[in-house]
N, C-alpha and C positions, 0 to 999 in steps of 0.2 A: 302427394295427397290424392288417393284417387277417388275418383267420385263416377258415378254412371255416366259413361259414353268418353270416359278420355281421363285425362289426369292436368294436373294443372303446374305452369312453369315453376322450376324453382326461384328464378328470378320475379316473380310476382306472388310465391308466397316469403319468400326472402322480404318484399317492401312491406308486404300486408302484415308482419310481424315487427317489422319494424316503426311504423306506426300504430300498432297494437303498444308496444313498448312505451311509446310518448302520449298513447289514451292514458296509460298508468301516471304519468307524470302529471294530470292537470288537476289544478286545487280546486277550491271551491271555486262555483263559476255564478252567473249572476246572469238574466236576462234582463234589456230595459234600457234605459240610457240615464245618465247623470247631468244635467245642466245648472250653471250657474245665472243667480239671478240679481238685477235688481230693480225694485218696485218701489212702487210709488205707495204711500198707506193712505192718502184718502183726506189729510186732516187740512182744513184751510191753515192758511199761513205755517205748514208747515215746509220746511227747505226742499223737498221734493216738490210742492208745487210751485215753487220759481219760476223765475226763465233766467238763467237757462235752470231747470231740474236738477238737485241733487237727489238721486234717488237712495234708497234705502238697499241696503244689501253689503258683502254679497248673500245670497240665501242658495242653499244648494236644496235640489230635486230630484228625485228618484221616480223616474216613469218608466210605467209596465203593461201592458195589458193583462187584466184577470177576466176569466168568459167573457172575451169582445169588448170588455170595456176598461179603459185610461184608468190607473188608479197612480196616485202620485203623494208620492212622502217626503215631508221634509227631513233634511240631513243635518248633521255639524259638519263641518270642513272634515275634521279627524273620518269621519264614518265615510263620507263622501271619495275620501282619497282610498279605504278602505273598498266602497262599492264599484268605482269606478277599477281597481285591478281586478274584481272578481268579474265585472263584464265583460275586461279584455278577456280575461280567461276564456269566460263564455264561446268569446268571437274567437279564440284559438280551439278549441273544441270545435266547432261548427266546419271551420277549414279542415280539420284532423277526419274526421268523420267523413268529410265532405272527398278528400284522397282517398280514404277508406273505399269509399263506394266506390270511386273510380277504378279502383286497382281489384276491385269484384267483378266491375262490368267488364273489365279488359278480361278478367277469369272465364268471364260465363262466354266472351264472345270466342275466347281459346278452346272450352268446348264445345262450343257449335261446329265450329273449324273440325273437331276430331269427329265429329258425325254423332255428337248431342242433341238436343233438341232444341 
């Protein structure tokens, strides 16, 4: 591949396609975290407020940030096991991307070496 001031190794455009390759492989992806819960509802004499507490749950959660602020959805278990693979996704995407640039920077610093800028 040549670019102004030098060309860049085949061995680092070899990996950078090849990670290109596994960008194509990632599903749907999901930002946010999924936690499972259980809560207490408030009601006297009800079995959550005991001692010891049975609390009420599990209830699952969906949290995100939308402009700067926490927004959070209730799940079923079904959607929750659903949300929770698409945020792995997410976090494999974010490492994928995250090689990606490494193997750019290694690029742009190969031509600097050829007398780039």
């Amino acid at each position: 591949m040549e670019r102004e001031g030098g060309t860049i190794s085949r061995a680092l455009r070899r990996e950078f396609e090849h990670h290109r390759g596994e960008l194509s492989r990632v599903g749907f992806f999901l930002r946010g975290s999924v936690v499972r819960r259980f809560m207490p509802c408030g009601r006297a004499g009800c079995r959550c407020q005991g001692s010891p507490p049975r609390l009420h749950g599990p209830y699952y959660q969906w949290t995100r940030k939308v402009r700067g602020k926490t927004v959070t959805v209730r799940l079923t278990p079904e959607v929750a096991r659903v949300y929770l693979a698409w945020i792995k996704n997410g976090r494999g995407l974010d490492d994928l991307l995250a090689k990606m640039e490494k193997v750019s920077e290694r690029a742009v610093e190969g031509l600097r070496r050829q007398g780039g800028r």
